[in-house]
N, C-alpha and C positions, 0 to 999 in steps of 0.2 A: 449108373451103368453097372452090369453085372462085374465081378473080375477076367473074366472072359474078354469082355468087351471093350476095359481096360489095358485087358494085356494086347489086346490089338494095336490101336494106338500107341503102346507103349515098343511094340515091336516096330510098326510104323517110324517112327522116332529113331531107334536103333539104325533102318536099313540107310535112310536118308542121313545122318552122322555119317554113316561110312561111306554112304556115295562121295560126302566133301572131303572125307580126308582122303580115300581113294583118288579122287581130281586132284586135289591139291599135289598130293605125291610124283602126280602124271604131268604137271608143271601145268595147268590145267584152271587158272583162279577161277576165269569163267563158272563154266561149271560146279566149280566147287560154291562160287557164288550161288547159284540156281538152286543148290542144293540148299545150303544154309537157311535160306528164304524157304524151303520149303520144312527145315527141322523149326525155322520160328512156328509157322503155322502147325506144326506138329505139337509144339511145347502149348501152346495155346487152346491146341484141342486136349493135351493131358488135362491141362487144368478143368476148363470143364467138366472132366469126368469126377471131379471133388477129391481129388488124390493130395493128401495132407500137404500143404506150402509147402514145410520143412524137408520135406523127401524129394523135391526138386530145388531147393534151394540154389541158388547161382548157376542154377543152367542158363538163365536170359542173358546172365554177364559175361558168361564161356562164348555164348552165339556172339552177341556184340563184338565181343574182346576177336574173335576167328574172324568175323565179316570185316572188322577196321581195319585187319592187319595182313588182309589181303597180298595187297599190293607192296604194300613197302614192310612187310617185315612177313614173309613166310612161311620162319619158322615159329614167329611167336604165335600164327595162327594156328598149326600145326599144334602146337603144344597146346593152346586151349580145346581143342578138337579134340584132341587124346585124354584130356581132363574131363570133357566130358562125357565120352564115350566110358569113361572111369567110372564115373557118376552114373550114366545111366546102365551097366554093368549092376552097378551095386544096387541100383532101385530095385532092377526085373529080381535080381537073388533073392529081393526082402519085401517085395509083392503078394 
């Protein structure tokens, strides 16, 4: 893929993060669920595009770690949500 067309998908990524911590914020798991499920399929189309392992490193763990902790622990969700949105902050900077 061109970077152009990485940086799609990468922006992609970006909007859907924020839609789950926006729900979540909103007292909202649902949602924030629908959302997460759609950053996995997100993370999976990054990879695809050959974007080096290491510059996504422990993004699948942040998603995991946000979707288990839904329900019974909402801020630990929260806080890997923000971690990753950290993360993917720092990848689009160094794209």
């Amino acid at each position: 893929l061109t970077a152009n067309e990485q940086s799609i998908v990468v922006y992609k990524f970006q909007s859907d993060v924020n839609a789950a911590r926006l729900a979540l914020k909103n007292d909202d798991p649902a949602s924030s669920r629908q959302a997460l499920n759609f950053v996995k399929s997100d993370l999976a189309a990054l990879e695809e595009t050959g974007i080096d392992a290491d510059a996504i490193s422990g993004f699948e763990v942040r998603i995991n770690e946000a979707l288990s902790n839904l329900e019974t622990d909402p801020q630990k969700s929260e806080e890997a949500m923000d971690t990753l949105y950290s993360n993917l902050l720092l990848l689009i900077n160094n794209l």
